[in-house]
C-alpha positions in Angstrom: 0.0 0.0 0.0 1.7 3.1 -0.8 2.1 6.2 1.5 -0.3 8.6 1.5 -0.1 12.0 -0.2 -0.6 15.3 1.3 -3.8 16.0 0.1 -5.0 12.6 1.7 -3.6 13.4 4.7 -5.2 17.1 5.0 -8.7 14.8 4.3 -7.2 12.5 7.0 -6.6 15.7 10.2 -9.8 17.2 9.1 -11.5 14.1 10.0 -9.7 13.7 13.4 -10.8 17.1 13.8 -14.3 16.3 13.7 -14.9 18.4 10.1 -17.6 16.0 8.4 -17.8 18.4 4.8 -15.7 20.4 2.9 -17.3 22.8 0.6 -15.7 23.6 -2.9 -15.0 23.7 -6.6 -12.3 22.2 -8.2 -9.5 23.2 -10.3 -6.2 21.8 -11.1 -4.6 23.9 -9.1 -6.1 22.1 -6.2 -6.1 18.6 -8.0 -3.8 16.7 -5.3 -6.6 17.4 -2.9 -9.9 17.0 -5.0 -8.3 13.5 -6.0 -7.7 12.9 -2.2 -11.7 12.8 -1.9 -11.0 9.3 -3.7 -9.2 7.7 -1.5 -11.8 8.4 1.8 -15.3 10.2 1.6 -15.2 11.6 4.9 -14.8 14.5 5.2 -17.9 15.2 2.2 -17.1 17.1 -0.7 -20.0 19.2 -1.4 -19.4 20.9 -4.6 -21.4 24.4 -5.5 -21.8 26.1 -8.4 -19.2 28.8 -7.9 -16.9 29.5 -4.9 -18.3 32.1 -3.3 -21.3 29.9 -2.8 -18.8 27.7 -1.1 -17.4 30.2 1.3 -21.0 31.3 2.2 -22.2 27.6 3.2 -19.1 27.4 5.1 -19.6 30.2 6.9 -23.2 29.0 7.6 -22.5 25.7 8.8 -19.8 27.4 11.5 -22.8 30.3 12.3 -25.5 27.3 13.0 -23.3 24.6 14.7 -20.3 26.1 16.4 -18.1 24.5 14.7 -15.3 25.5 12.1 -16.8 25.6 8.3 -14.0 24.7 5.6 -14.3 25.5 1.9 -11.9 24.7 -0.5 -10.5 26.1 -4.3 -8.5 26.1 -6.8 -5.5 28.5 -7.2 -5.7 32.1 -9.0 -9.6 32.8 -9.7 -11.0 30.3 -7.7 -9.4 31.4 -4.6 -10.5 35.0 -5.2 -13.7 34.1 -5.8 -14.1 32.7 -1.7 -13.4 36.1 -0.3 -16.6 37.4 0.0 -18.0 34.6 1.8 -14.8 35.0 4.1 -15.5 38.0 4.7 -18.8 37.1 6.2 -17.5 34.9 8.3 -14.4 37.2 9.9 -16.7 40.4 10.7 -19.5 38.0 12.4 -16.9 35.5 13.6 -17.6 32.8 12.7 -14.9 30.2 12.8 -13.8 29.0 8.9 -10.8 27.9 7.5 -10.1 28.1 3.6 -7.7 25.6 2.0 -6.7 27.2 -1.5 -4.5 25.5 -4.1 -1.6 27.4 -5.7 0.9 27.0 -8.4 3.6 24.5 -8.3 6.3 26.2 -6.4 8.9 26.2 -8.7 6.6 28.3 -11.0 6.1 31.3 -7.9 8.0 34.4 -9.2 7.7 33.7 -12.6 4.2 35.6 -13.2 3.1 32.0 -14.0 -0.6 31.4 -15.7 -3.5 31.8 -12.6 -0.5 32.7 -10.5 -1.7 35.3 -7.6 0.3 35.8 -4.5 -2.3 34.5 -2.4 -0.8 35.4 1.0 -0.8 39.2 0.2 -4.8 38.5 -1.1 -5.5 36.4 1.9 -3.5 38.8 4.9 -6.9 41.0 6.1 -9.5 38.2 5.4 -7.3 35.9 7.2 -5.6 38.3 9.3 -4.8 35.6 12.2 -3.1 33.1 10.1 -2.3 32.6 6.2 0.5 30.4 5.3 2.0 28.4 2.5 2.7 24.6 3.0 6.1 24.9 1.4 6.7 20.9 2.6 5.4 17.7 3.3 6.8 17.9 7.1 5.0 21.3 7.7 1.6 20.1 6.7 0.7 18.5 10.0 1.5 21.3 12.6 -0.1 24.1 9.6 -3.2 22.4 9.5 -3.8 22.0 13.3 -2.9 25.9 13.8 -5.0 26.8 11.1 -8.1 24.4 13.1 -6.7 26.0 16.2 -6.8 29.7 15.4 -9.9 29.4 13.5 -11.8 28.1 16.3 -10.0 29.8 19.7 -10.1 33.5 18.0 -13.7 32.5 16.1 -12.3 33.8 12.6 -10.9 32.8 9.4 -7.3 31.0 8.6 -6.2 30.2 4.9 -3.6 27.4 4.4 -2.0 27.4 1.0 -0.6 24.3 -0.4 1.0 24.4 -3.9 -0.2 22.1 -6.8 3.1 19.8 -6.7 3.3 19.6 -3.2 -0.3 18.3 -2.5 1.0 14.8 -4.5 4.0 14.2 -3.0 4.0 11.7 0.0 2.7 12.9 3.7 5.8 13.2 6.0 6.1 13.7 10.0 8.4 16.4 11.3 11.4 14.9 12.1 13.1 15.0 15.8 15.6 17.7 14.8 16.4 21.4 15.3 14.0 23.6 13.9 10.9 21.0 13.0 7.9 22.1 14.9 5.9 19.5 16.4 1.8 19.2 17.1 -0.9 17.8 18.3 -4.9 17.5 17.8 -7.8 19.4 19.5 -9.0 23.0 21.3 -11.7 23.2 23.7 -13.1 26.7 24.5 -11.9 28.1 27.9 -14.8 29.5 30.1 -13.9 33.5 30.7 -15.1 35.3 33.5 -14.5 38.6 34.9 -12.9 39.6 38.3 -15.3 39.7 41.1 -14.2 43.0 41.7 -15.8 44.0 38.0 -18.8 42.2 38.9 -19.8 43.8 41.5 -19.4 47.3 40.5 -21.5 46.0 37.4 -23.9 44.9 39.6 -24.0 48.4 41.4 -24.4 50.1 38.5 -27.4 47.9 37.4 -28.8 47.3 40.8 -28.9 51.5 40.8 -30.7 52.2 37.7 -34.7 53.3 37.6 -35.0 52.2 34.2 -32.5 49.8 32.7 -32.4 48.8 28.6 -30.8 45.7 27.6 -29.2 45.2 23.9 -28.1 41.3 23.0 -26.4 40.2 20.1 -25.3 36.8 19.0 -22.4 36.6 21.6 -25.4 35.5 24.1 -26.7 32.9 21.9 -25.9 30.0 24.4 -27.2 32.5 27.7 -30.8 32.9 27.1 -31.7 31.2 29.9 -29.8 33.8 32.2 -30.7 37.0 30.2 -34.4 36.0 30.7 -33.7 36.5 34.3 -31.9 39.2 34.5 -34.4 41.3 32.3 -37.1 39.7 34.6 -34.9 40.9 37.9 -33.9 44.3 36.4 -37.4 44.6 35.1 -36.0 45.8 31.9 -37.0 45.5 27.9 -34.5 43.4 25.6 -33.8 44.5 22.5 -32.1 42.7 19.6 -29.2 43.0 17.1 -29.6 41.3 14.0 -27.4 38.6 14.7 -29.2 38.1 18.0 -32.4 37.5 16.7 -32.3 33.9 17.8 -31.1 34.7 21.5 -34.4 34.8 23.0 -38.0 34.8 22.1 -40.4 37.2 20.9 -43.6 36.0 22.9 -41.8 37.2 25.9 -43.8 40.7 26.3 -41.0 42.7 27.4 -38.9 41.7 24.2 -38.6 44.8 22.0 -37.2 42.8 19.4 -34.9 44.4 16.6 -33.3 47.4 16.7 -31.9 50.4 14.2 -32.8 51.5 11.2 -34.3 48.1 10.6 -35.7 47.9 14.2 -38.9 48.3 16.0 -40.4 51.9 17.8 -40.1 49.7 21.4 -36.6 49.3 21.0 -36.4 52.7 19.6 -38.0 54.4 22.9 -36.5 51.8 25.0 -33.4 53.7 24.4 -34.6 57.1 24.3 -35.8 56.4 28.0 -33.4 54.3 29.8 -30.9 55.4 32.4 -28.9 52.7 32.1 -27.7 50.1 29.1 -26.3 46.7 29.3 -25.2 45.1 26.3 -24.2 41.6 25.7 -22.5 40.0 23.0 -23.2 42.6 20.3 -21.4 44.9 18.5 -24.4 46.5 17.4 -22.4 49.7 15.5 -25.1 52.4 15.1 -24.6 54.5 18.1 -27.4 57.3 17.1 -29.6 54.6 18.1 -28.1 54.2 21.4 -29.0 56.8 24.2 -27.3 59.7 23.9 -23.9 60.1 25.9 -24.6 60.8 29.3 -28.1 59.6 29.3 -27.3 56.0 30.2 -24.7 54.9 32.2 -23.6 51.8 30.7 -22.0 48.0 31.2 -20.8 45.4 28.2 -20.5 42.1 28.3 -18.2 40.8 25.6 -15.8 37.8 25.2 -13.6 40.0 23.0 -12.0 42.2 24.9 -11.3 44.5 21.7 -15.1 45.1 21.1 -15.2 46.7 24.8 -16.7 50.4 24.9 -16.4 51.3 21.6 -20.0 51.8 21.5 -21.4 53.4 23.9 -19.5 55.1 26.8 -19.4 52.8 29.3 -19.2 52.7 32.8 -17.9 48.8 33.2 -16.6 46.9 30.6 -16.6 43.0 31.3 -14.6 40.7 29.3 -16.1 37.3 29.3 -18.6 34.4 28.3 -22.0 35.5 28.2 -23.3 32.7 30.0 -21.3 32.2 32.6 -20.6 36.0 33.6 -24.6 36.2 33.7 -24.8 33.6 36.0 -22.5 35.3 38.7 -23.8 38.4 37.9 -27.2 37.5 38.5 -26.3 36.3 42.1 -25.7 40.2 43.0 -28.4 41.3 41.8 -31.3 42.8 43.2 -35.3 42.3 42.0 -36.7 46.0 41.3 -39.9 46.3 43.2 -41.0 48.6 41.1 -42.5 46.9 37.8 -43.5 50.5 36.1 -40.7 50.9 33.3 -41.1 46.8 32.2 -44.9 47.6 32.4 -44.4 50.8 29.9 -42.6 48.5 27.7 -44.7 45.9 27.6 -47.5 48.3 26.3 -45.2 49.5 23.4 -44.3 46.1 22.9 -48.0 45.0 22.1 -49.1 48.4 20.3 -46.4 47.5 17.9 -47.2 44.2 17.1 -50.8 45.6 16.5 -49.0 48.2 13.9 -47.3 45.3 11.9 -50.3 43.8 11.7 -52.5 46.9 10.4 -49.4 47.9 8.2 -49.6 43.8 6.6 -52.6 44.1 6.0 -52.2 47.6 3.6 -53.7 46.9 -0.2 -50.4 47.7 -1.9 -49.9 46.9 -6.0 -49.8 43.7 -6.5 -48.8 42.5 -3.2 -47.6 44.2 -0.1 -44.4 42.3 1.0 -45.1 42.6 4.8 -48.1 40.4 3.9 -45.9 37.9 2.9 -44.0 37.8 6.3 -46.9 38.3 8.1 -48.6 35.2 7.0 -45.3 33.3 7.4 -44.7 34.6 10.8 -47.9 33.0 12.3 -47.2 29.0 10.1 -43.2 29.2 11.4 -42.8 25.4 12.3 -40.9 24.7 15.7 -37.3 24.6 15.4 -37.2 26.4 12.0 -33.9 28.1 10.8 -34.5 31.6 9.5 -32.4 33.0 7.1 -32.2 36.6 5.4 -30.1 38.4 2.7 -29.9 41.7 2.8 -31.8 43.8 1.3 -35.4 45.2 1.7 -36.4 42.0 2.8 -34.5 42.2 5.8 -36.6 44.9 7.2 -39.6 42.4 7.2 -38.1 39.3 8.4 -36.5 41.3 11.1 -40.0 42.7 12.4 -42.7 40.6 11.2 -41.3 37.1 11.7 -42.1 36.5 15.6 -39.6 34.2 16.9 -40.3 31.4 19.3 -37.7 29.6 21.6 -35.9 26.9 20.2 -35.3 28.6 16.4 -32.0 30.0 15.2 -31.1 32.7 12.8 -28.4 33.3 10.0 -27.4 36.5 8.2 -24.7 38.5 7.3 -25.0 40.6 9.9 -21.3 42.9 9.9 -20.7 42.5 6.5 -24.2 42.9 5.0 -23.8 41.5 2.1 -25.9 40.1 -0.5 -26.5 36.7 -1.6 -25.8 34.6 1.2 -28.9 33.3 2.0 -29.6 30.8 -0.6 -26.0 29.3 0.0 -26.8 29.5 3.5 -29.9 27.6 3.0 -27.5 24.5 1.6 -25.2 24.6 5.1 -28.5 24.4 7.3 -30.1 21.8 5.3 -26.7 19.8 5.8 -26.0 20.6 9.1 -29.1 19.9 10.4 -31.0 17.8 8.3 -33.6 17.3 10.8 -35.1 20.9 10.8 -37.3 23.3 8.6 -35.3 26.2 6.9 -36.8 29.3 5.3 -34.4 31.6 3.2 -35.8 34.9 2.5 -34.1 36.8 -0.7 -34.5 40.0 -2.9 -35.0 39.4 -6.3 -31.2 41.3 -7.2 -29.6 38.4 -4.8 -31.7 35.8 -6.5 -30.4 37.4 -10.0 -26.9 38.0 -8.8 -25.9 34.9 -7.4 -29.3 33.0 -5.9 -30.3 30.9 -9.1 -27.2 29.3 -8.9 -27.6 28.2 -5.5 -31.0 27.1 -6.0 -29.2 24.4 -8.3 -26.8 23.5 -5.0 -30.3 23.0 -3.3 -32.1 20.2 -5.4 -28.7 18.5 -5.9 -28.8 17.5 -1.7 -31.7 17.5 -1.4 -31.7 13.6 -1.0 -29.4 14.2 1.6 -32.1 15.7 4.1 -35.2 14.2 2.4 -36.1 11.4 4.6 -35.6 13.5 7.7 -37.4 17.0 7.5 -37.7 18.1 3.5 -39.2 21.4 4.2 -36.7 24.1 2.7 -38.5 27.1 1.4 -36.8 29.8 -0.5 -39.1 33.4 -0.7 -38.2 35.8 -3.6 -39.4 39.2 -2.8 -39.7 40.0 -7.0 -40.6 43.8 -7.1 -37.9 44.6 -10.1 -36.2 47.4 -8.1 -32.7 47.1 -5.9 -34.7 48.1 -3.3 -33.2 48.5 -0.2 -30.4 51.1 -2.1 -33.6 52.9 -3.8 -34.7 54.0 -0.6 -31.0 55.0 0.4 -30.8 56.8 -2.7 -34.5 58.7 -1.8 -33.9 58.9 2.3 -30.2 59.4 2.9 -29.4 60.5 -0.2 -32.0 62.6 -0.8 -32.2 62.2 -4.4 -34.9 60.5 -6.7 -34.6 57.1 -7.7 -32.4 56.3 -10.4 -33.8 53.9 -12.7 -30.8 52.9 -14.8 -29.0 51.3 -11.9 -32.0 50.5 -9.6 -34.4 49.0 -12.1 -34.1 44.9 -12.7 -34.9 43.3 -15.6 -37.9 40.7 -15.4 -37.2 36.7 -14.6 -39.3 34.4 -13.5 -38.1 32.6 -10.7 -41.2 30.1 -10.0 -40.1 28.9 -13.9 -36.5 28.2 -13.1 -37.6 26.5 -10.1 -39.8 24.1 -11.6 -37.3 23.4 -14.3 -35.0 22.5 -11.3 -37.5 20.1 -10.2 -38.5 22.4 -7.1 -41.7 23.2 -5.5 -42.8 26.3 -7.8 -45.4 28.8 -6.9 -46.1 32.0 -8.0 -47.9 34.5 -6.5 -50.0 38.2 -6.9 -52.6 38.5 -4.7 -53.2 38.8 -1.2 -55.4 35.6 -1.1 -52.7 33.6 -2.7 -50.0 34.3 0.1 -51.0 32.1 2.7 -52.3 29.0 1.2 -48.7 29.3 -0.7 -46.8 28.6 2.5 -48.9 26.0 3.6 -48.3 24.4 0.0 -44.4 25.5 0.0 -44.4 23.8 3.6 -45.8 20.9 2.5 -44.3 20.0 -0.7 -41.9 17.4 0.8 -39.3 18.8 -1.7 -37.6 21.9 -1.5 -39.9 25.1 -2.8 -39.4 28.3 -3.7 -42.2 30.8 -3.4 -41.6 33.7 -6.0 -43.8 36.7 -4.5 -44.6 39.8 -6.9 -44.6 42.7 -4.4 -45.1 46.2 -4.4 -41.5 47.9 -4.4 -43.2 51.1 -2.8 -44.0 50.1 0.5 -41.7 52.0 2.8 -39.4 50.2 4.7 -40.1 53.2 7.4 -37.9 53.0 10.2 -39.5 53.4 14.3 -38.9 57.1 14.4 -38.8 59.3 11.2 -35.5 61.7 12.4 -35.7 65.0 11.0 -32.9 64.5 8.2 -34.8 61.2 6.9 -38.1 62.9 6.4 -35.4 66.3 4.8 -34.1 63.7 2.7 -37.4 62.1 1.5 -39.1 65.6 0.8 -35.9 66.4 -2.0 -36.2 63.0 -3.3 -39.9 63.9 -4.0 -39.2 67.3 -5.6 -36.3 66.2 -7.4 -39.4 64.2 -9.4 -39.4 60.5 -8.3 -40.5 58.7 -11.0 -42.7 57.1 -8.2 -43.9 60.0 -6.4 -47.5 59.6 -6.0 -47.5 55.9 -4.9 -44.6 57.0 -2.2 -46.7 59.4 -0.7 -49.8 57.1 -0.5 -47.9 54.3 0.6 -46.2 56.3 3.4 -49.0 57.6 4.5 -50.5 54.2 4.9 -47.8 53.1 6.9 -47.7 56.0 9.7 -51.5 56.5 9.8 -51.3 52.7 11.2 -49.1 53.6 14.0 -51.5 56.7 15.1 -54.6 55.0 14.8 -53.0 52.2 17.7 -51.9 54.7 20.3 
């Protein structure tokens, strides 16, 4: 039997690693460890239809499990083509390594064909460790670091292994001066603060009349404990994107999102509050933060670097969110006084009664928050909901109430489009077991979505006999949305039609070409018997949902240079003027008529 070859042995330490799929497209610049696959099928090569997809899925699978996602390509283009799914994965930190081939190495330096210098491309993505394998006795102690880093500083490594050197035979380090020896495996270490730190966080919180909390995904495994310290503080939580899944939206004191995306609870939650404690976020827009000196503050954070750079702070914690909660909440004190969670509470349902007026708003054909609406009340338990950014964001993150025991995925940092249909394909894989729903704008869908639609019915055996349902929602309103309303609000210009304007597809057609669930959609009677078809399909479906690209994503509070900025879009003769106005109108006339 003859020795194994690098490339089988990188298959070989994944495995001992625990990685069960490796995400990827080949190329021969990776050949020596495509072929590898042959030799052993675990890890699973799961090939997508272009790189980026692979990154994405990676980045999924290491978002929705905790463990490390790895994707792998070719040298030159391919490799390029991962980065924006790295990306992803760095800014919400989520733990991926990316194995990338290169050209033999007696070609580097000779501005060879496909030949990029990949450690200058890789440096910021990969900022914590990028190195080339330059031979066989390096490859064991580089691929444990890369594991290593990936997973202890919950980011992205790149190893680089050149074409010629993935086929030669696997070698140990030898017992000589200057090999570097390893070993397998990293378990998280539990941080917690000083006492001392505790208790004057305590103080501070035990003090305040009117405390605001702000959670983020960092507190995904502590909902348990920030449950009870909202219910001892008798404060309102409020949610980051990422933190969607942290704890549930029945709870009545749950403000849910918050920003320019978020919800007018969370919004006057932090226009009241005297004090703010955050945990596990790096939520980044500080004007919708109380205002310096309003609120004294505390953080909870396990990255010390992401301390106070926020909101100005009066304690700054640096640990796990679960276990600095628990000794927290053993100094802290119930507030008799129930009057600010009570306030709350009464936002809390008044708003859920404005989503529901504002769903329920004729719009031509179909207004979109109909669409989430109707969702939101058939989620099934356990469900996996995923977004892409876009317009469609601001209706999954209000309208879709979430229940205890879901999770969420988006690219919550980065905010970039198209990962939610790659996404969809890490979920399904990693957990075969539950429903996921991927929610996408129609520019995604065009810009990289179809392809990944393909990804989707080509596993889809491997999840079949388990739990089938996997929905995919296209929000097709022909319009870049999200950056139309930038262009009116921010901007304050009108919409420009010759980069905002899409040209027409029909996405139900492609599906059903694909062999997926296919329904189309125009009318408000159509949108919920269309879930409960798309959710019972016992294939994969994808619902594609003509809606009105004029229905205001309006944020909780109109501030007084968004409603400047709309008025000079308007005169500047939007070539959608009179339905902005009606719809607008619509939307706010719905919040007065709860009060």
């Amino acid at each position: 039997m003859s020795a194994p070859t690098v490339g089988e042995y990188v298959l070989t330490r994944l495995r001992a690693w625990g990685v069960q799929r490796v995400f990827g497209y080949p190329g021969d610049g990776s050949n020596g460890l495509n072929l590898a696959f042959h030799a052993d099928d675990t890890p699973d090569f799961i090939q997508t239809r272009h790189e980026e997809l692979a990154a994405f899925a990676a980045c999924a699978h290491a978002k929705l499990t905790g463990e490390i996602g790895v994707c792998m390509a070719t040298s030159g283009p391919g490799a390029i083509h991962l980065l924006n799914g790295l990306y992803d994965a760095k800014l919400d930190h989520a733990p991926v390594l990316a194995i990338v081939g290169q050209q033999q190495r007696m070609s580097l330096g000779g501005s060879y064909q496909q030949e990029v210098d990949l450690a200058s491309l890789f440096k910021d993505v990969a900022s914590e460790f990028v190195q080339v394998c330059m031979t066989p006795e390096q490859m064991p102690h580089l691929i444990d670091r890369a594991l290593r880093i990936a997973l202890a500083q919950r980011t992205v490594t790149c190893l680089i292994v050149p074409a010629d050197l993935q086929e030669m035979p696997a070698a140990d380090p030898p017992r000589t001066h200057g090999a570097v020896q390893t070993s397998l495996g990293y378990r998280p270490p539990i941080v917690v603060p000083h006492d001392g730190e505790l208790r004057r966080a305590a103080a501070i919180l035990n003090d305040g009349a009117r405390v605001a909390m702000l959670v983020g995904r960092g507190a995904r495994e502590a909902a348990a404990e920030v449950q009870e310290v909202a219910e001892l503080l008798g404060a309102g939580v409020a949610k980051a994107l990422n933190g969607r899944a942290v704890i549930s939206d029945e709870l009545p004191y749950v403000t849910g999102p918050i920003g320019l995306l978020g919800s007018k609870p969370s919004a006057d939650m932090m226009d009241g509050c005297d004090t703010l404690l955050m945990i596990g976020t790096s939520f980044p827009y500080s004007e919708w933060l109380p205002e310096p000196g309003q609120a004294r503050g505390v953080q909870i954070d396990l990255d010390g670097r992401m301390l106070g750079i926020r909101h100005p702070n009066e304690c700054n914690l640096v640990g796990d969110a679960r276990e600095t909660l628990r000794r927290l909440i053993a100094l802290l004190v119930r507030k008799e006084d129930r009057s600010w969670q009570a306030q709350i509470e009464r936002g809390v349902e008044r708003w859920w009664q404005i989503l529901d007026e504002r769903a329920q708003q004729s719009a031509d054909p179909l207004n979109p928050q109909l669409v989430f609406s109707e969702l939101s009340t058939r989620l099934p338990d356990r469900a996996i909901l995923l977004a892409d950014s876009g317009s469609a964001t601001n209706w999954w993150a209000r309208h879709l109430r979430m229940r205890a025991g879901m999770d969420t995925a988006l690219s919550g940092t980065l905010a970039t489009m198209c990962p939610a249909v790659p996404y969809a394909l890490g979920a399904k894989l990693a957990h075969p077991d539950r429903p996921v729903i991927a929610c996408i704008g129609d520019g995604a869908m065009q810009m990289l979505g179809l392809n990944g639609l393909i990804d989707l019915m080509a596993y889809a055996d491997r999840w079949s006999e388990q739990d089938p349902r996997l929905v995919v929602l296209v929000l097709n309103n022909g319009d870049l949305n999200q950056v139309t309303w930038e262009q009116r609000v921010l901007a304050g210009d009108a919409k420009l039609e010759a980069s905002q304007t899409l040209p027409p597809f029909d996405y139900a057609a492609f599906a059903a070409q694909i062999g997926m669930e296919a329904i189309r959609i125009n009318a408000p009677e159509q949108v919920g018997p269309a879930w409960d078809r798309a959710l019972a399909a016992g294939r994969p479906a994808l619902i594609d949902a003509i809606t009105d690209p004029e229905v205001p994503p309006l944020p909780p509070h109109i501030r007084p240079e968004h409603a400047k900025g709309f008025a000079r879009a308007l005169l500047k003769g939007d070539p959608e003027s009179g339905r902005l106005i009606r719809r607008t109108i619509k939307g706010k006339l719905a919040e007065i008529l709860t009060r």
